[in-house]
C-alpha positions as CSV (number, residue, x, y, z in Angstrom):
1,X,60.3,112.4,29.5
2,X,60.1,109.5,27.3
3,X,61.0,106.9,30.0
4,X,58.7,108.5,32.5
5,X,55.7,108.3,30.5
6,X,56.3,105.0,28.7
7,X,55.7,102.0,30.9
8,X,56.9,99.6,28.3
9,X,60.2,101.5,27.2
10,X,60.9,102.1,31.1
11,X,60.0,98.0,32.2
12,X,62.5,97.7,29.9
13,X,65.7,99.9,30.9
14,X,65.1,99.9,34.6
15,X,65.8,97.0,37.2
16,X,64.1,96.9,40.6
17,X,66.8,98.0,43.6
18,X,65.4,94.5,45.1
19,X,66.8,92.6,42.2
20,X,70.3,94.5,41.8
21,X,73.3,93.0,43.3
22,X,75.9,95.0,43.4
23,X,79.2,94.7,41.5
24,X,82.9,96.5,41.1
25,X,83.3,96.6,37.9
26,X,86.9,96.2,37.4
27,X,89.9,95.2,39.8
28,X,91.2,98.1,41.6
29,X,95.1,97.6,41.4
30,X,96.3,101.5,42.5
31,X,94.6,104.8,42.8
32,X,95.0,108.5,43.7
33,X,93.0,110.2,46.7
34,X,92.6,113.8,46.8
35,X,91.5,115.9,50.1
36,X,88.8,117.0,48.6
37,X,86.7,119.0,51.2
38,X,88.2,121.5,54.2
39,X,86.5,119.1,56.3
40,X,88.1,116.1,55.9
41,X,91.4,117.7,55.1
42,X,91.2,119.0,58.7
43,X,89.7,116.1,60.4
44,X,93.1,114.0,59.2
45,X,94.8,116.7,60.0
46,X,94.5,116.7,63.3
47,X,95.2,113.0,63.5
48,X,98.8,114.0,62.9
49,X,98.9,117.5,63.8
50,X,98.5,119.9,66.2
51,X,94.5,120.7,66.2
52,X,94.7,124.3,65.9
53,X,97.6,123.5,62.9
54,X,95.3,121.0,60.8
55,X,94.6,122.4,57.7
56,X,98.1,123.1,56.0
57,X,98.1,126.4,54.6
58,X,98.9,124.8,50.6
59,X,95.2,123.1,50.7
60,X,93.9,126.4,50.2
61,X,96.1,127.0,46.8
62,X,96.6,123.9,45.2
63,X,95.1,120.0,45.1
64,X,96.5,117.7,47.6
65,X,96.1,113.9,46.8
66,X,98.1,111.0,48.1
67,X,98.7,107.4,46.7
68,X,95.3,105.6,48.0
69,X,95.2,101.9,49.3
70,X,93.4,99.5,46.8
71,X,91.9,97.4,49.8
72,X,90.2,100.1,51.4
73,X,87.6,99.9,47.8
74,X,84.6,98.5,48.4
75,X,80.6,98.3,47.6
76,X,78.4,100.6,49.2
77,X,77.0,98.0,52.4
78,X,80.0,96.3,52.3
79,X,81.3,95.4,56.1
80,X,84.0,97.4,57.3
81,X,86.8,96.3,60.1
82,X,88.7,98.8,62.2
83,X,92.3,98.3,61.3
84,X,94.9,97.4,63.5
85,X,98.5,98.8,63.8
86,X,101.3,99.0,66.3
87,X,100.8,102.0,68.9
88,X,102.6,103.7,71.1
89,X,101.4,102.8,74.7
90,X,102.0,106.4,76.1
91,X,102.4,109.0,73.1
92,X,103.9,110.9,75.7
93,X,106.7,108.9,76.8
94,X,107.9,106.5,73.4
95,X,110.4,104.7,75.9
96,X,107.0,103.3,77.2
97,X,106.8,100.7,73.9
98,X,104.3,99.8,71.8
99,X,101.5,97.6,71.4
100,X,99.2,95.9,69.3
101,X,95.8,96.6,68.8
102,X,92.5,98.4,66.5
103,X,93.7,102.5,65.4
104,X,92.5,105.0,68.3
105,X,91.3,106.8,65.3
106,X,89.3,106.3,62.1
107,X,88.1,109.2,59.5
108,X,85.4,108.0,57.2
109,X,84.5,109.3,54.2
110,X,82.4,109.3,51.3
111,X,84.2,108.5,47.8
112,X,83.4,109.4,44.3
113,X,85.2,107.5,41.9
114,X,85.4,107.6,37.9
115,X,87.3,105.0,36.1
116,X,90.2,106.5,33.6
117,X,91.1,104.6,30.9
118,X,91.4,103.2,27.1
119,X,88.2,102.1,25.3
């Protein structure tokens, strides 16, 4: 209550949004991801499974991360670009080649993220 009912103390300790620019404040250089919610777990589980075989049955018992991508990091209003990847031109028939070109399909998600370290 004491920064709520002291203009001086609170002109003080808080900045205007208008005047805060945005910062990462330290270089990302490798991280951990963890499937966090049944939702996305299932939603990128039907990217490379079967849709009715999504969720793997060990999300349920036991945390599931995966080595993260230190590019994909990034301030909230930052601009984001569709990645692009070789594809198979008919995912029915892999004789049919590939080509080049933005992913058919793209999860996003919200992150959380805490910093771990000495200090």
């Amino acid at each position: 209550a004491t920064i709520r009912d002291n203009d001086e103390l609170r002109a003080k300790c808080l900045v205007p949004m208008a005047q805060v620019v945005m910062k990462l404040p330290a270089k990302i250089g490798d991280y951990t991801d963890f499937y966090a919610s049944r939702q996305h777990a299932t939603n990128v589980g039907k990217m490379f499974r079967d849709p009715e075989n999504a969720l793997l049955p060990n999300w349920l018992h036991l945390p599931v991360g995966y080595h993260g991508r230190a590019s994909s990091v990034v301030l909230s209003g930052a601009p984001v670009r569709r990645p692009c990847g070789q594809l198979q031109k008919d995912p029915q028939d892999p004789k049919a080649g590939s080509s080049y070109g933005p992913c058919r399909l793209l999860d996003f998600e919200l992150e959380m993220g805490v910093f771990v370290g000495p200090g």
